[in-house]
PLY file of the C-alpha trace (Angstrom):
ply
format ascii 1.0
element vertex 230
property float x
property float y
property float z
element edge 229
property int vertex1
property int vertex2
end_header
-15.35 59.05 -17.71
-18.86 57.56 -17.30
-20.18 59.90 -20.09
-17.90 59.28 -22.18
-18.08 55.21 -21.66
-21.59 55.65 -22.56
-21.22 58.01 -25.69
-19.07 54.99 -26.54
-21.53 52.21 -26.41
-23.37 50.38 -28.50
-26.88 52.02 -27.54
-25.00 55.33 -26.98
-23.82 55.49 -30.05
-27.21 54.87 -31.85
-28.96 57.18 -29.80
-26.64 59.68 -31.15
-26.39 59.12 -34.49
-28.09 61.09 -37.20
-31.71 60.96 -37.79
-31.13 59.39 -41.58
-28.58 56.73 -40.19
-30.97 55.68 -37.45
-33.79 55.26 -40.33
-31.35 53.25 -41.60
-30.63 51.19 -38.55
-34.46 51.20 -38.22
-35.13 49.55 -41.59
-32.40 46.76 -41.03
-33.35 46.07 -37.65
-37.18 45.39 -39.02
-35.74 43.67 -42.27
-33.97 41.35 -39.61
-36.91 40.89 -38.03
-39.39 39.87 -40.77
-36.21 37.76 -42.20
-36.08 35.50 -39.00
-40.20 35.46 -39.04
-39.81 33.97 -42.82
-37.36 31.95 -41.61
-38.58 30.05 -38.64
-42.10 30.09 -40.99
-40.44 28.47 -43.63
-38.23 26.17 -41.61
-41.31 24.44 -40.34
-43.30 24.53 -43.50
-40.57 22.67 -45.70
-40.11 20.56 -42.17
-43.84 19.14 -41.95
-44.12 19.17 -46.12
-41.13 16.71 -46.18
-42.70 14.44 -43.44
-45.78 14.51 -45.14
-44.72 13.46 -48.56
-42.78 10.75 -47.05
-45.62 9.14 -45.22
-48.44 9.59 -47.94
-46.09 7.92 -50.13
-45.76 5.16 -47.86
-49.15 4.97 -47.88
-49.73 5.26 -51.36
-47.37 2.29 -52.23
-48.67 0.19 -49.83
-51.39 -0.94 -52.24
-54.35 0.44 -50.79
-57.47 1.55 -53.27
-56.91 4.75 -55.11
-60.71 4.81 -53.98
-60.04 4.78 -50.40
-57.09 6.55 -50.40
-59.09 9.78 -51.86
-61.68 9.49 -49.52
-59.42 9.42 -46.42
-58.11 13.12 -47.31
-62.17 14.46 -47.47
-62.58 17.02 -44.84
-59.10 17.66 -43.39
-55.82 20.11 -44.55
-54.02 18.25 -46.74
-50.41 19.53 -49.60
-47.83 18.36 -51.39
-48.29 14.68 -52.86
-51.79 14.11 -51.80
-52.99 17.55 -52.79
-51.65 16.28 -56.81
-52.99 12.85 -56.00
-56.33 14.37 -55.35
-56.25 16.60 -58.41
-55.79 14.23 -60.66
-57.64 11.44 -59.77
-60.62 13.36 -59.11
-60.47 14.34 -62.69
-59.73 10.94 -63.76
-62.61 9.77 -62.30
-65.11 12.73 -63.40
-64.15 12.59 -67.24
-64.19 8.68 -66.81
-67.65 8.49 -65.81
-68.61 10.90 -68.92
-69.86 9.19 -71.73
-68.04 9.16 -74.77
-64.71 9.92 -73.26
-62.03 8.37 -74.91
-58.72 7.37 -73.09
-56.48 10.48 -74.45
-59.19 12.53 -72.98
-59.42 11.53 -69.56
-55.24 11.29 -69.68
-55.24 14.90 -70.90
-57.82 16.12 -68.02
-56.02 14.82 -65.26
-52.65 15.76 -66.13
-53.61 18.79 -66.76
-55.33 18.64 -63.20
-51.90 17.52 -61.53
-50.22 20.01 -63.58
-51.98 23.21 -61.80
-52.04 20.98 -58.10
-48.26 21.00 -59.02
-47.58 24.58 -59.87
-49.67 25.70 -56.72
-47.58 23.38 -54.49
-44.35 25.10 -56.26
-45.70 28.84 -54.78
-46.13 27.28 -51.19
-42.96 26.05 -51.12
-41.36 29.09 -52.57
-43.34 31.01 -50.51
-41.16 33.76 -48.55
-37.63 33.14 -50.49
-37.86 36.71 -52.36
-38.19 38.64 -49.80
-35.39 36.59 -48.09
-33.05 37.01 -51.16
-33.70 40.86 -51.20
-33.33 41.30 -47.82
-29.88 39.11 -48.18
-28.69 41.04 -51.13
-30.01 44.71 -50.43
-29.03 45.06 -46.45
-25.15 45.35 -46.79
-26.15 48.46 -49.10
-28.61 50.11 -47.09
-25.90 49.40 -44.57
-23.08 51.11 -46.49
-25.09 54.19 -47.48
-25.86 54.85 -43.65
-21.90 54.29 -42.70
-21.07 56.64 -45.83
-23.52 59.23 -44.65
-22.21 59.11 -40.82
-18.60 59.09 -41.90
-19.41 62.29 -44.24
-21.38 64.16 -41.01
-18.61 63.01 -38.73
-15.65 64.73 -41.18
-17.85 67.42 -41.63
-18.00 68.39 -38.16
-14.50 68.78 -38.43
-14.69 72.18 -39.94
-15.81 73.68 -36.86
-12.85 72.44 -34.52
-9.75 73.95 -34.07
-7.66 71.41 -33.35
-9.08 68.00 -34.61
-7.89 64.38 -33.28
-9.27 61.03 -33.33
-11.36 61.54 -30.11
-13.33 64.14 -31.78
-14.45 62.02 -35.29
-14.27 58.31 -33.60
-18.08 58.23 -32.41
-19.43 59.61 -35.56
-17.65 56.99 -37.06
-18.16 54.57 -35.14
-21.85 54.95 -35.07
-21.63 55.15 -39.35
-20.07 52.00 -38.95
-23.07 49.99 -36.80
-25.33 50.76 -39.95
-23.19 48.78 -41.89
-22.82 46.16 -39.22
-26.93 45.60 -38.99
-26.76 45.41 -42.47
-24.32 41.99 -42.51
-26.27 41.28 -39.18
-29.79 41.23 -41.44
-27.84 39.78 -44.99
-26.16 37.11 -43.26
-28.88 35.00 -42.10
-31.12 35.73 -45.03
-28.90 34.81 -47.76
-27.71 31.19 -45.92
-31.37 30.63 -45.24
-32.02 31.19 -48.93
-29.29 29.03 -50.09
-30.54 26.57 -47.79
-34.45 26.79 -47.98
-34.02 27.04 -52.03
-32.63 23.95 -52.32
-35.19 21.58 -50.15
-37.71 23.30 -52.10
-36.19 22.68 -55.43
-35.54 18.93 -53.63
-39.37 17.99 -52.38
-40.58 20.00 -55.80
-38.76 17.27 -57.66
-40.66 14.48 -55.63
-43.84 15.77 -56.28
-43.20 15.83 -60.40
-41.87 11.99 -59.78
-44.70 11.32 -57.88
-47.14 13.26 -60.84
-45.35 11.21 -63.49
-45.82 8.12 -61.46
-49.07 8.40 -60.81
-49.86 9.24 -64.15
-48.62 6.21 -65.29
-50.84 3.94 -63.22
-53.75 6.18 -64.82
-52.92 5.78 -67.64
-52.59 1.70 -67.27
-56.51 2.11 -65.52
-57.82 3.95 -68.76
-56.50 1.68 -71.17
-56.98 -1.59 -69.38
-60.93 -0.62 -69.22
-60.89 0.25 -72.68
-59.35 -3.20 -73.74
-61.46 -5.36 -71.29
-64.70 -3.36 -72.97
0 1
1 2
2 3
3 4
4 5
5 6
6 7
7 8
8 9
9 10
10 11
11 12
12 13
13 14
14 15
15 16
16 17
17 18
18 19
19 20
20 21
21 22
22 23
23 24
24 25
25 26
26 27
27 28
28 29
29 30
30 31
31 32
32 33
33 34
34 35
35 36
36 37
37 38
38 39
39 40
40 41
41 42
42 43
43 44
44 45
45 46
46 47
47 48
48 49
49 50
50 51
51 52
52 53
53 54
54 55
55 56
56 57
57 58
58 59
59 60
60 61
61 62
62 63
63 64
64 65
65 66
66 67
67 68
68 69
69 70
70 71
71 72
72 73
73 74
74 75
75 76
76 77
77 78
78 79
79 80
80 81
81 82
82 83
83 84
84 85
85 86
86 87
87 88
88 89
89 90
90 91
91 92
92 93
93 94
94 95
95 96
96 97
97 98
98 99
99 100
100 101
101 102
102 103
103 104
104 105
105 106
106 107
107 108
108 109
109 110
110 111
111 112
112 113
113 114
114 115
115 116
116 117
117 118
118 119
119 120
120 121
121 122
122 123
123 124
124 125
125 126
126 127
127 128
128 129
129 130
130 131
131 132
132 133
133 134
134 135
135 136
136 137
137 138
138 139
139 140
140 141
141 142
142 143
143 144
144 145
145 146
146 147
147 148
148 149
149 150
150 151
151 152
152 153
153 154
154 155
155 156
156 157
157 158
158 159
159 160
160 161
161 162
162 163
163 164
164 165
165 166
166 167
167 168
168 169
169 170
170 171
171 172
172 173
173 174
174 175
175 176
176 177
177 178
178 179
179 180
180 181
181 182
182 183
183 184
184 185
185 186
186 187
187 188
188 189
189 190
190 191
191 192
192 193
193 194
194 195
195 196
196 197
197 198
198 199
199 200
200 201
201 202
202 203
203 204
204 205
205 206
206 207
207 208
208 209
209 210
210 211
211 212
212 213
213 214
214 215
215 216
216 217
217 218
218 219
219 220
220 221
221 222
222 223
223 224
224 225
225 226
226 227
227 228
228 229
């Protein structure tokens, strides 16, 4: 009775399953774990990048020098708004310090600056969600093709019983059927996470373009106020 508990289990049954359904199980099993890795990565990334924005923009409002505000980010790890802030105004103030720049110039430049500091912040932030939304939308088939494999070896043992009953094909079935359980087990998670770590990005991306556009503005005001006071 103890043998046959144990053919039974969960572990028993894997142990016993074909070699091509257990390099199935394998490959979920590791796609589950790199999923969760991306996830818990992500989670924190898109965590701190949120926090991050919110402060520097409280900082950036609060009226303190463009000047000084720069300086403060030399020498330490810096994204999101302040990485765009310090694109463009860097570039601002190079092409302003050129001679013979005129004030469509320098606007051009530093968009154009804030522009790449924007599209770089879009790949962190999207970092990861592929390979989340493959493993979410692949697994359940990798899943099915192992249970549709074990179910054919299990009915295909059949031929070579005399008398076959539902004790005879339930493990082979049973253990086709974990394969497709890993695979909802993997898809599950990856697919919500997705959904969910999709939509912050696609949230804090749309801060940082307000922010851009914002920030451009008050460029723009600096360039052409010089111009008219010279």
């Amino acid at each position: 009775m103890s043998d046959v508990q144990h053919s039974m289990s969960i572990w028993g049954l894997i142990a016993d399953a074909g070699v091509l359904v257990q390099l199935v199980m394998l490959s979920l099993l590791l796609a589950s774990v790199f999923s969760w890795v991306v996830i818990v990565q992500r989670g924190i990334y898109q965590t701190r990048a949120r926090s991050q924005f919110l402060a520097f923009e409280k900082q950036f409002w609060s009226g303190v020098d463009l000047g000084n505000l720069y300086r403060q980010g030399n020498g330490r790890v810096i994204d999101g708004a302040e990485t765009i802030f310090r694109a463009g105004f860097k570039e601002f103030t190079r092409l302003r310090q050129q001679s013979g720049a005129d004030s469509d110039a320098v606007m051009d430049g530093s968009q154009r600056a804030m522009r790449v500091a924007l599209a770089r912040e879009e790949e962190k932030l999207e970092s990861g969600l592929p390979f989340l939304a493959s493993v979410g939308s692949v697994s359940p088939y990798v899943g099915l093709f192992g249970t549709v494999w074990g179910i054919m070896n299990a009915f295909r043992g059949l031929a070579s019983v005399h008398q076959p009953t539902l004790a005879v094909v339930a493990p082979g079935i049973a253990e086709a059927l974990i394969a497709t359980a890993m695979g909802l087990f993997a898809a599950i998670p990856a697919v919500l996470a997705f959904n969910r770590y999709s939509s912050r990005a696609e949230s804090l991306l749309g801060n940082y373009q307000t922010f851009a556009e914002e920030f451009s503005s008050i460029l723009h005001r600096q360039v052409h106020h010089k111009n008219v006071s010279s």
